[in-house]
C-alpha positions, 0 to 999 in steps of 0.5 A, a space after each residue: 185512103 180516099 181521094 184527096 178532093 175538096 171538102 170544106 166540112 174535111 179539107 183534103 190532107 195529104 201525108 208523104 213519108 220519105 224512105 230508104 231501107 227502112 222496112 223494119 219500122 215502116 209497117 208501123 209508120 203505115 198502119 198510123 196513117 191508115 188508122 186516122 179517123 180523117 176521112 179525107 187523106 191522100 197518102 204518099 210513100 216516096 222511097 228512094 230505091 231500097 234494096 230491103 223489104 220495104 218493096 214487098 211491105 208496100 206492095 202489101 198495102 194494095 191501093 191503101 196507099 201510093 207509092 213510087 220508088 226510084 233513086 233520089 238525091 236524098 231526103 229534102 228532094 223525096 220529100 219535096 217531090 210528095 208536096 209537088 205531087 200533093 193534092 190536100 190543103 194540109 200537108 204532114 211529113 211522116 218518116 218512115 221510123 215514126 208514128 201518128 198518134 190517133 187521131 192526130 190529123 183531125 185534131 191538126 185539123 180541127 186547130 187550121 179551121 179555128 185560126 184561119 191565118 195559121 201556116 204551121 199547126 204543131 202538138 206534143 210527141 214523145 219519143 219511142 226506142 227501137 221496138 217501139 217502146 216510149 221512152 219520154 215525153 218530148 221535153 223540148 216542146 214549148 209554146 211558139 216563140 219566134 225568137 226562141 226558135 231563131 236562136 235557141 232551139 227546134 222544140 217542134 216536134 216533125 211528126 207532130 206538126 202539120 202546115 198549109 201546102 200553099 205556105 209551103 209552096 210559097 216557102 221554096 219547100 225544102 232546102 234540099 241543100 240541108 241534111 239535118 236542119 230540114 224542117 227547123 229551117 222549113 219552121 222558120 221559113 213558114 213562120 215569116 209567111 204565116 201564124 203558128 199554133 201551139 197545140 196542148 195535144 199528143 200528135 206524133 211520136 219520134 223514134 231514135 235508134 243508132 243510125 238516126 241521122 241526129 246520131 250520126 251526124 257529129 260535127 258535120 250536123 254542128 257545121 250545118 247547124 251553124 250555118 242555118 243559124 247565120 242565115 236566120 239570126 244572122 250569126 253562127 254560135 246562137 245559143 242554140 247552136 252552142 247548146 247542140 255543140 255542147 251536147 255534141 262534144 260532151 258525147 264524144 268526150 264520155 264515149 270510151 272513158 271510165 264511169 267517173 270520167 263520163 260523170 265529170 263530163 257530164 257535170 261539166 256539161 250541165 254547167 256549162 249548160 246552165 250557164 248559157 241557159 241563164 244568160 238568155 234574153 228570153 226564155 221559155 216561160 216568157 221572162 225576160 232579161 234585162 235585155 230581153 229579146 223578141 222577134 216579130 214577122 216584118 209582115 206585121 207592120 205593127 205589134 202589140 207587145 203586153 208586159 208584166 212586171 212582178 216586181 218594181 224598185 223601191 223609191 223609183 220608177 222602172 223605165 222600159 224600152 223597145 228599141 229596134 234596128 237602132 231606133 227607139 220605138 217606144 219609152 214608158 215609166 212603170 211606177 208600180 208592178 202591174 202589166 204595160 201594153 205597148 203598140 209599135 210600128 215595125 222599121 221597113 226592110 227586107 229582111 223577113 223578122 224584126 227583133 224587138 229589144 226590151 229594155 228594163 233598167 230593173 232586174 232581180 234574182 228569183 229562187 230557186 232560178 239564178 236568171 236575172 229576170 226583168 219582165 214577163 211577156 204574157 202576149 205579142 201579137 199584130 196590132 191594127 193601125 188605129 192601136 198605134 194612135 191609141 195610147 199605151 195601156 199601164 195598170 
């Protein structure tokens, strides 16, 4: 690999991979990293002591890499201790049971270069079983909402995201009090100091397998779960949070039972599923509820929030609200379906997010969707201080 010196045609990228017996699969991570076409990587293994034969595997590599071995106090802190010792502008972290696609960092980085203020670049992946095989695609990515990785779930995909070292830096970098909601809370946390992109683009590939700390965890991961939820959406049991516990039950519910046992579970599963997934203030597509939700970085000072409204009442016009941290910031009358742009000032406060609560007092059912919809938001964004005296936009 070459060393990780300043280049502005190919900023310096550094890649850590944290790992501990796991020299089944690690060849493979290695050969991933060291088949990109990036010509400017700096590439770091940090293993915490394994008694297996990812030693001899990395000896093997010769001066391809650098790596160091020796007891850690888990997978944050080996982590953490490669972004110290980073030396690119752009950070990955690859465990030592994935994969890079090819290609994958010259396309992060090409995304960096064309938006200047993104901290956290992020792409497709897909998921492979134990010999490496694809399973599926990965489903749960979805383009960048902020609310909707608050409260709902970690659609980013590890090895397929990328991020700024000094955002991460400026983050505290890992919480290394955390076992299993690591990089969601890292998401978040770089999300409330810089801009997240979406990339339509295959970039890395996660394996599961049985001791997959996602496998393993159990309640102990829900508990976890629960408590990074009350720290950045302020409660416990967010949607997300009683989706993952849904899951969690539902598995241990069908592990031992008969066939149709496990099919009533999982029947009930899926309805409660669905249920919880109807009900939320906004979803994946950008429809909102009649009491829709978003959630913009305070750092903002202003957004610029463009809604759509397919359908309108007969005989009446359709009032909306944006209302924040109990004040309203802004009320306009829409007599038609047709697209509303509204520009707020955000509250000052310290905490780093400021939930936008959309308020339509119209809704209605679309099939074959049982969501109750109101509006669809097609754009959130900053707004400059002139927008703000400028009025809002109905067509």
């Amino acid at each position: 690999m070459t060393d990780a010196r300043h280049n502005h045609a190919h900023p310096p990228v550094t890649i850590v991979t944290p790992s501990l017996n796991q020299g089944v699969y690690i060849a493979d991570a290695i050969d991933s990293v060291l088949a990109q076409d990036y010509p400017n990587i700096e590439y770091l293994v940090v293993d915490g002591g394994s008694t297996d034969a990812t030693l001899d595997i990395l000896e093997s590599y010769g001066d391809r890499l650098q790596w160091v071995s020796e007891r850690d106090r888990g997978q944050a802190d080996a982590i953490n201790k490669g972004f110290r010792r980073a030396r690119g502008d752009i950070l990955g972290w690859l465990n030592a049971d994935d994969v890079y696609a090819p290609g994958a960092i010259a396309r992060a980085v090409a995304a960096f270069a064309s938006s200047p203020d993104a901290g956290l670049v992020y792409g497709n992946g897909a998921i492979l079983d134990e010999a490496g095989r694809v399973v599926r695609d990965f489903h749960e990515i979805e383009p960048f909402s902020l609310w909707r990785l608050v409260h709902c779930l970690d659609f980013v995909l590890q090895p397929a995201a990328f991020f700024r070292r000094a955002l991460t830096l400026q983050a505290g970098l890992l919480d290394e009090d955390l076992e299993f909601g690591l990089d969601w809370d890292l998401w978040i946390r770089l999300a409330g100091l810089g801009e997240v992109r979406y990339l339509d683009e295959k970039l890395g590939f996660s394996r599961v397998h049985g001791a997959t700390k996602t496998s393993t965890g159990g309640w102990r991961r829900i508990r976890e779960l629960r408590r990074l939820a009350a720290r950045h959406a302020g409660r416990a049991w967010t949607p997300g949070v009683q989706l993952y516990a849904l899951d969690t039950l539902g598995a241990r519910l069908a592990n031992g039972g008969g066939r149709l046992w496990q099919r009533g579970v999982r029947r009930l599963q899926r309805s409660i599923s669905r249920h919880i997934t109807e009900g939320l203030p906004l979803h994946a597509d950008g429809w909102l509820g009649p009491r829709g939700r978003l959630l913009v970085p305070r750092r903002w000072g202003a957004a610029t929030v463009v809604l759509e409204a397919h359908r309108a009442p007969a005989g009446r016009n359709m009032l909306v609200d944006i209302i924040a941290e109990g004040r309203r910031l802004a009320r306009r009358e829409l007599t038609r379906p047709g697209e509303l742009s509204l520009s707020v000032p955000l509250p000052p406060g310290n905490r780093p997010f400021v939930e936008l609560r959309v308020h339509c007092d119209f809704s209605f059912t679309a099939p074959p969707d049982r969501r109750r919809l109101s509006l669809r938001c097609t754009a959130l964004e900053p707004c400059a201080a002139e927008t703000l005296r400028s009025p809002s936009r109905i067509t």
